[in-house]
C-alpha positions as a Markdown table, in Angstrom:
| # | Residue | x | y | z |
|---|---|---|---|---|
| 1 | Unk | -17.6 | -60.2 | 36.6 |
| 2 | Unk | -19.7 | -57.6 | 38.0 |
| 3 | Unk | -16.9 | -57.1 | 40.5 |
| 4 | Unk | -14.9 | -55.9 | 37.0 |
| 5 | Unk | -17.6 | -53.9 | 35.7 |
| 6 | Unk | -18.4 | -51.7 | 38.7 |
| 7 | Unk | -14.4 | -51.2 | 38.8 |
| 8 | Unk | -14.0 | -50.2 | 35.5 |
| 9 | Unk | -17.2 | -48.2 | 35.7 |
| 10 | Unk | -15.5 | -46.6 | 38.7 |
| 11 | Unk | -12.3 | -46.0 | 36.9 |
| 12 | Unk | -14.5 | -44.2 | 34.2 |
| 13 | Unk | -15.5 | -41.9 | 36.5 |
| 14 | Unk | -12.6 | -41.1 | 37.9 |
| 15 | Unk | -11.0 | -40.6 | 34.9 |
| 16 | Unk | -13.8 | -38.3 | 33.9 |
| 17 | Unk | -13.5 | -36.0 | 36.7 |
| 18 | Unk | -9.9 | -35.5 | 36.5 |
| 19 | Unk | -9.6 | -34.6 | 32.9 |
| 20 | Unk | -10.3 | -31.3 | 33.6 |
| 21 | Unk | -7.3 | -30.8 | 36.3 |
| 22 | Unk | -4.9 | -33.3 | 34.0 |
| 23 | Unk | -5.7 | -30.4 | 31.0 |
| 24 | Unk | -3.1 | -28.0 | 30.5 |
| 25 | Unk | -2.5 | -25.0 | 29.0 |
| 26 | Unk | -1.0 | -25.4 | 25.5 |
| 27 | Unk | 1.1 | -23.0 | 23.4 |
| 28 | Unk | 2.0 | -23.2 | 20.3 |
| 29 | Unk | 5.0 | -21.6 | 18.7 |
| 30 | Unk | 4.2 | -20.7 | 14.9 |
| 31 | Unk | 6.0 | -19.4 | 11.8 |
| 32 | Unk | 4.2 | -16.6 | 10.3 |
| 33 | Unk | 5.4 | -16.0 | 6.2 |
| 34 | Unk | 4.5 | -12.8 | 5.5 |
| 35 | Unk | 3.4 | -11.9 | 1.4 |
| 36 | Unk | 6.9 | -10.3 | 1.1 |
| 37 | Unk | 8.6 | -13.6 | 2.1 |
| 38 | Unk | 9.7 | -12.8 | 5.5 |
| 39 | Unk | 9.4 | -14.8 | 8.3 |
| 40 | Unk | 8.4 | -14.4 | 11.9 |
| 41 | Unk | 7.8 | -16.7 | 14.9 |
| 42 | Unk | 5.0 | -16.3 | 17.7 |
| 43 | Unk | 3.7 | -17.7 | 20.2 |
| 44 | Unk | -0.5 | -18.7 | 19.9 |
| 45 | Unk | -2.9 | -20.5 | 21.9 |
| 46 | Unk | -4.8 | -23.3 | 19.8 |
| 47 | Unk | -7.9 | -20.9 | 19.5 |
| 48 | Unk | -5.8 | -17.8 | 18.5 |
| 49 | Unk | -4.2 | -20.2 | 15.4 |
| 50 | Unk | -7.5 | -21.7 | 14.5 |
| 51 | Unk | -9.0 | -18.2 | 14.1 |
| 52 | Unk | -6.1 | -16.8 | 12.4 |
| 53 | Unk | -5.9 | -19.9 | 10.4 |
| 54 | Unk | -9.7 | -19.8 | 9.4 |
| 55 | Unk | -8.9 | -16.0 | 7.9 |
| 56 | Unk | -6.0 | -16.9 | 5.9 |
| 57 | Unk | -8.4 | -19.9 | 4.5 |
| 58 | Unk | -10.6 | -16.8 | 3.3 |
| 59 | Unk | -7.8 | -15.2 | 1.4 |
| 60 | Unk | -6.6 | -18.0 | 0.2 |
| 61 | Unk | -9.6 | -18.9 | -1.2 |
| 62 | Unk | -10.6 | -15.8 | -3.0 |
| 63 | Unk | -6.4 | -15.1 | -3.3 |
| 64 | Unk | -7.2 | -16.3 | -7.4 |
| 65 | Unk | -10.0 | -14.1 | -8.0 |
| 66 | Unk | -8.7 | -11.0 | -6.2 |
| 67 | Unk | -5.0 | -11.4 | -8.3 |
| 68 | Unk | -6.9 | -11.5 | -11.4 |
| 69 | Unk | -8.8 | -8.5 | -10.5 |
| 70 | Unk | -5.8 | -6.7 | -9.3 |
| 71 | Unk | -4.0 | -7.4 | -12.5 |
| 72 | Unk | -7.2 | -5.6 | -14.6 |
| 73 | Unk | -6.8 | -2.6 | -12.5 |
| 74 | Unk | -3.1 | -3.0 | -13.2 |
| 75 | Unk | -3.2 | -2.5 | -16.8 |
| 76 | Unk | -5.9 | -0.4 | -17.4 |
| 77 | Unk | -3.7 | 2.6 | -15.6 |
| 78 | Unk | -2.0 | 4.6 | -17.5 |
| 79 | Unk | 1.4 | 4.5 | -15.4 |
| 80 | Unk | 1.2 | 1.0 | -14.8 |
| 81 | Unk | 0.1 | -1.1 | -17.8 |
| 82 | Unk | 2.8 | -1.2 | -19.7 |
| 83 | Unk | 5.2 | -3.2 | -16.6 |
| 84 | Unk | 4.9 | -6.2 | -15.7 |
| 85 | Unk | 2.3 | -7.2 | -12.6 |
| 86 | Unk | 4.4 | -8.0 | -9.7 |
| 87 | Unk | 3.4 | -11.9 | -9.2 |
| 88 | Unk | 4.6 | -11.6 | -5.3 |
| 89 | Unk | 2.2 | -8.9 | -4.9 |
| 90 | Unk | -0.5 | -11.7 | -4.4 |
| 91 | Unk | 1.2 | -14.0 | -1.9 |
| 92 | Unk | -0.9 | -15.0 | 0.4 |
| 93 | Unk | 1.0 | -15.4 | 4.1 |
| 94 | Unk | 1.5 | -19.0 | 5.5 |
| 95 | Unk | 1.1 | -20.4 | 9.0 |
| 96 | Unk | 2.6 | -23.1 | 10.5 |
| 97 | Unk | 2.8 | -24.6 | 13.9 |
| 98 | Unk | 6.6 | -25.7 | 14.4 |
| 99 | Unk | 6.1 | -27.2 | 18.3 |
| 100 | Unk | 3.3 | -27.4 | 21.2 |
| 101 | Unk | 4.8 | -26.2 | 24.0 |
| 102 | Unk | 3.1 | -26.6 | 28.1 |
| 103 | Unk | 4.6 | -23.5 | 29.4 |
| 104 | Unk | 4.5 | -20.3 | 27.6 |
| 105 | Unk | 7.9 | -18.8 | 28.6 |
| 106 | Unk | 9.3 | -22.1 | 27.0 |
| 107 | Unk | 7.7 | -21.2 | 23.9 |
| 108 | Unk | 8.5 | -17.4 | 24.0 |
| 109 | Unk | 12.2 | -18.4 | 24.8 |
| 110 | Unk | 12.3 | -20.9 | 21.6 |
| 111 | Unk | 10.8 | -17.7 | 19.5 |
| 112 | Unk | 13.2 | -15.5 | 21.0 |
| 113 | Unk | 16.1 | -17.4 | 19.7 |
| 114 | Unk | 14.2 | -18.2 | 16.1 |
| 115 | Unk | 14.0 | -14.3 | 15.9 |
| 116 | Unk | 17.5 | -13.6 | 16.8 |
| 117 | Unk | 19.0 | -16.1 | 14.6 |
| 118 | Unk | 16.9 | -14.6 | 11.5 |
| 119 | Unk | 18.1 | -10.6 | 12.7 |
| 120 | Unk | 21.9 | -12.2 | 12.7 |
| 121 | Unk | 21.1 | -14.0 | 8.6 |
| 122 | Unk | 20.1 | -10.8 | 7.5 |
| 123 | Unk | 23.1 | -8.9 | 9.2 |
| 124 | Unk | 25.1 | -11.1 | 8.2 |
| 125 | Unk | 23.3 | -10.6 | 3.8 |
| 126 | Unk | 24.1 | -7.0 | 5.0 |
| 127 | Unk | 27.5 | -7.8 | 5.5 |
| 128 | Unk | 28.1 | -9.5 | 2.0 |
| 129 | Unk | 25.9 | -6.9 | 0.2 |
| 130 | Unk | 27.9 | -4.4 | 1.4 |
| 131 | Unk | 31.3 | -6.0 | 1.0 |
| 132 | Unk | 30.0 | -6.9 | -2.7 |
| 133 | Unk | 29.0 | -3.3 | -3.7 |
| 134 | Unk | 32.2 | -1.9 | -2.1 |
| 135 | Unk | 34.4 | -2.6 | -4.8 |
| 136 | Unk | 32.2 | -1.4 | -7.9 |
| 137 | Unk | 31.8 | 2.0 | -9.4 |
| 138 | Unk | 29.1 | 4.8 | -7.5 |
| 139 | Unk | 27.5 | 4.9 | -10.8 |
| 140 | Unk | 26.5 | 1.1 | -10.7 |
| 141 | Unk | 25.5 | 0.9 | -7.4 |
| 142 | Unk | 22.8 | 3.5 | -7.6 |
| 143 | Unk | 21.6 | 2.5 | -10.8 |
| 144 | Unk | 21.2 | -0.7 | -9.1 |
| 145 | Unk | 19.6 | 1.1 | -5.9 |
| 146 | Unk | 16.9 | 2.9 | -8.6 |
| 147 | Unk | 16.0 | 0.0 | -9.9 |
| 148 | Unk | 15.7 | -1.7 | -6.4 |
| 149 | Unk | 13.9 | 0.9 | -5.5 |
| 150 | Unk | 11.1 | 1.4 | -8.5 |
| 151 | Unk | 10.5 | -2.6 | -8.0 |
| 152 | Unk | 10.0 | -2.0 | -4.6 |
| 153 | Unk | 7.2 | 0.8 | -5.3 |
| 154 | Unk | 5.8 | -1.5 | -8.0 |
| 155 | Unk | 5.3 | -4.8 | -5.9 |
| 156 | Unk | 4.1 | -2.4 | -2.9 |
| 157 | Unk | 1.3 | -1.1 | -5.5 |
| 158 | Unk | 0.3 | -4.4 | -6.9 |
| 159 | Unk | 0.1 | -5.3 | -3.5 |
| 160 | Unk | -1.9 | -2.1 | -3.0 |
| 161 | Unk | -4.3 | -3.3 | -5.8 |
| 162 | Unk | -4.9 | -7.1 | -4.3 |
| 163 | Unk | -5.4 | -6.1 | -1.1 |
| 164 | Unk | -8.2 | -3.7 | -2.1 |
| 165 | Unk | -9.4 | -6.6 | -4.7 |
| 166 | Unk | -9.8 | -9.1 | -2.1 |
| 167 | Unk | -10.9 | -6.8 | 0.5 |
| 168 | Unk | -14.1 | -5.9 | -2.0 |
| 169 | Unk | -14.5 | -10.2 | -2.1 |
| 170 | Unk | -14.6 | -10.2 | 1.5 |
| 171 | Unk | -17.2 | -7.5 | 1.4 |
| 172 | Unk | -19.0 | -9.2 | -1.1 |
| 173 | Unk | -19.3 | -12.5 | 0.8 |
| 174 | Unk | -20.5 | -10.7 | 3.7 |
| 175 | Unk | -23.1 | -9.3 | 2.1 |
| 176 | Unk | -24.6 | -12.2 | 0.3 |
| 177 | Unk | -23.9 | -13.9 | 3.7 |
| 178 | Unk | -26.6 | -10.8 | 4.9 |
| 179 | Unk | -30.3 | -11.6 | 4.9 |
| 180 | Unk | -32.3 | -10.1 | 2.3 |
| 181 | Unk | -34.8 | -7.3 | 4.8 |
């Protein structure tokens, strides 16, 4: 019995001083969402995602706030207020980890290819975009290029708007997080 004990008490130890050589390096490939909907793969260590992830906790969790006050500002101006406040102005971005990989050229390989697949989707909407304006009138397709282009500006300045909303939250927080002198 004690034989046991002082073995498994042994094996304890042993274990315990070679966690720190059977630790590897581990690499995570994530999928970054951006506000405008596109998506983009990278590679992160653990810490790197937990600090990234920790900040989009903090927009997220003022995200409701700042939209409200950015859609004040909205109609209150003079150009603006009478449009509609570009709900994908306030999207907050997304994480997620899609695999754990042991060596980082792995993981930056698996990205590589995530990245070239998305350039040939979008080539490939190019492609049809293009074949599907080909065949109507000039005057359509830049009416339909002006409006593309005025909703563009317009979901870039609501974005404009929450961005400086949330930014003054953030400011706020770190000043109530402040000591009083």
């Amino acid at each position: 019995m004690k034989q046991s004990m002082t073995m498994a008490g042994l094996f304890c130890l042993m274990l315990a001083l070679a966690a720190p050589a059977l630790a590897r390096d581990r690499f995570l490939l994530v999928k970054v969402t951006d506000w405008t909907g596109s998506t983009t793969y990278t590679v992160m260590s653990p810490d790197e995602f937990k600090a990234a992830e920790s900040e989009l906790a903090l927009e997220r969790r003022f995200s409701s706030r700042a939209l409200m006050m950015a859609q004040k500002e909205w109609r209150n101006d003079a150009e603006l207020g009478r449009k509609t406040f570009p709900r994908s102005a306030g999207n907050p971005p997304d994480l997620r980890v899609v695999r754990e990989y042991g060596e980082r050229s792995e993981a930056d390989q698996k990205a590589s290819e995530l990245m070239d697949r998305i350039t040939l989707k979008a080539k490939e909407e190019a492609t049809a975009e293009s074949n599907r304006k080909r065949g109507r009138p000039k005057e359509q397709n830049a009416r339909d290029n002006e409006r593309e282009t005025e909703k563009t500006r317009l979901v870039e300045k609501g974005r404009t708007l929450y961005e400086a909303a949330l930014a003054t939250l953030k400011a706020e927080l770190d000043a109530a997080a402040q000591p009083a002198p």
